[in-house]
N, C-alpha and C positions, 0 to 999 in steps of 0.2 A: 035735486037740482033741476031748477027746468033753464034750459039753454034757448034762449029764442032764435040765435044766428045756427042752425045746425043746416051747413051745403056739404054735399059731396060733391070729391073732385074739384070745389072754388074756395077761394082764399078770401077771410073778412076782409083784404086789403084792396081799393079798387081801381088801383092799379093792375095789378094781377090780370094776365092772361084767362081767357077760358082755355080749358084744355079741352085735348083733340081726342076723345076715346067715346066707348061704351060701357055699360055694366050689366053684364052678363045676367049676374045674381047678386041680393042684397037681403043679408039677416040684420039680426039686432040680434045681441046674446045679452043677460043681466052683470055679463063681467068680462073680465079679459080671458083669453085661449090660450093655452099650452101650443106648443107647438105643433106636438102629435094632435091636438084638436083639428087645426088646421090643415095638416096631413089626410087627415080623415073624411073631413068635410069635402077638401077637394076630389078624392077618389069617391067618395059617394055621390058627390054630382049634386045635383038641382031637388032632388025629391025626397031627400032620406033625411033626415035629423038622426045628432047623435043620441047616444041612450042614455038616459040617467040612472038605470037599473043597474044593480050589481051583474057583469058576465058570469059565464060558467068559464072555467079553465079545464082546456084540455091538455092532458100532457100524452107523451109517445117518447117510445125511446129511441135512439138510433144510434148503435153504437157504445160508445162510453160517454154517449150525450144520455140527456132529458129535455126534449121540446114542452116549454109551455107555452098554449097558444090562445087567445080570446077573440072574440067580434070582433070587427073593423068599426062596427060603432060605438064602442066603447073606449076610449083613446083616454090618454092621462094617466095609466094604472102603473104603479112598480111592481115587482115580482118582490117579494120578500121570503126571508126562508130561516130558520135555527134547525137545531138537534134533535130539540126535544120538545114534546107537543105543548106541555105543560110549565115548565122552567126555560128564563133564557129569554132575551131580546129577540125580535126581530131584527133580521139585519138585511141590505139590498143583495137579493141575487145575480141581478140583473147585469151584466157588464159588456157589451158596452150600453145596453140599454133596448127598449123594446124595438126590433124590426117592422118594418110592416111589408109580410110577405102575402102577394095576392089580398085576399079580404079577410085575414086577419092580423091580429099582433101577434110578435113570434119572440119569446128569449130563450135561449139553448144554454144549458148549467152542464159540466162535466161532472156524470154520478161516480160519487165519493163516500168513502167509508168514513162515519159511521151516515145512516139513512139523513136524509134532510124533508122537511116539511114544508111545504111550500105557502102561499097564500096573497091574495092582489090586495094590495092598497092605494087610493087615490089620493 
């Protein structure tokens, strides 16, 4: 679709006010952001693009937790988790959903008998 009237910040209508601001920073993305995209974007500032690459997930224990944690540039992921490696759905582990502590994503799961398997999906 090619749109010929495309303004920022001005209304097709001409009537309409200019508005009174600046812009900072301006992308174009092929689609619409997740929230946490935009989370992301903003904490990485002017120079960094998000990643399109699978992260590594780090996990740590603390406690009668399990921290798992990824990049700050790779935003949009769930935690997902079952029993068993082989057999058995994936189900969300994540609740209430992913943090973003400092310059990563962070979800903490209470470790539970029997073992659980972790893994990110976007």
């Amino acid at each position: 679709m090619n749109d010929v009237y495309s303004l920022i910040g001005k209304s097709l209508y001409s009537g309409d006010p200019y508005p009174s601001f600046s812009v900072d920073e301006f992308r174009i993305y092929s689609g619409a952001l997740y929230g946490s995209d935009v989370a992301a974007t903003q904490v990485l500032g002017p120079d960094q693009l998000l990643s399109a690459a699978s992260p590594t997930l780090t996990v740590s224990k603390r406690g009668g937790s399990c921290s798992l944690s990824w990049p700050l540039v790779s935003p949009g992921f769930t935690v997902l988790s079952r029993t068993n490696l082989s057999l058995g759905a994936w189900v969300p582990a994540d609740t209430p959903g992913p943090q973003l502590i400092g310059d990563r994503w962070q979800v903490t799961v209470p470790m539970t008998q029997p073992s659980k398997y972790f893994q990110l999906q976007r």
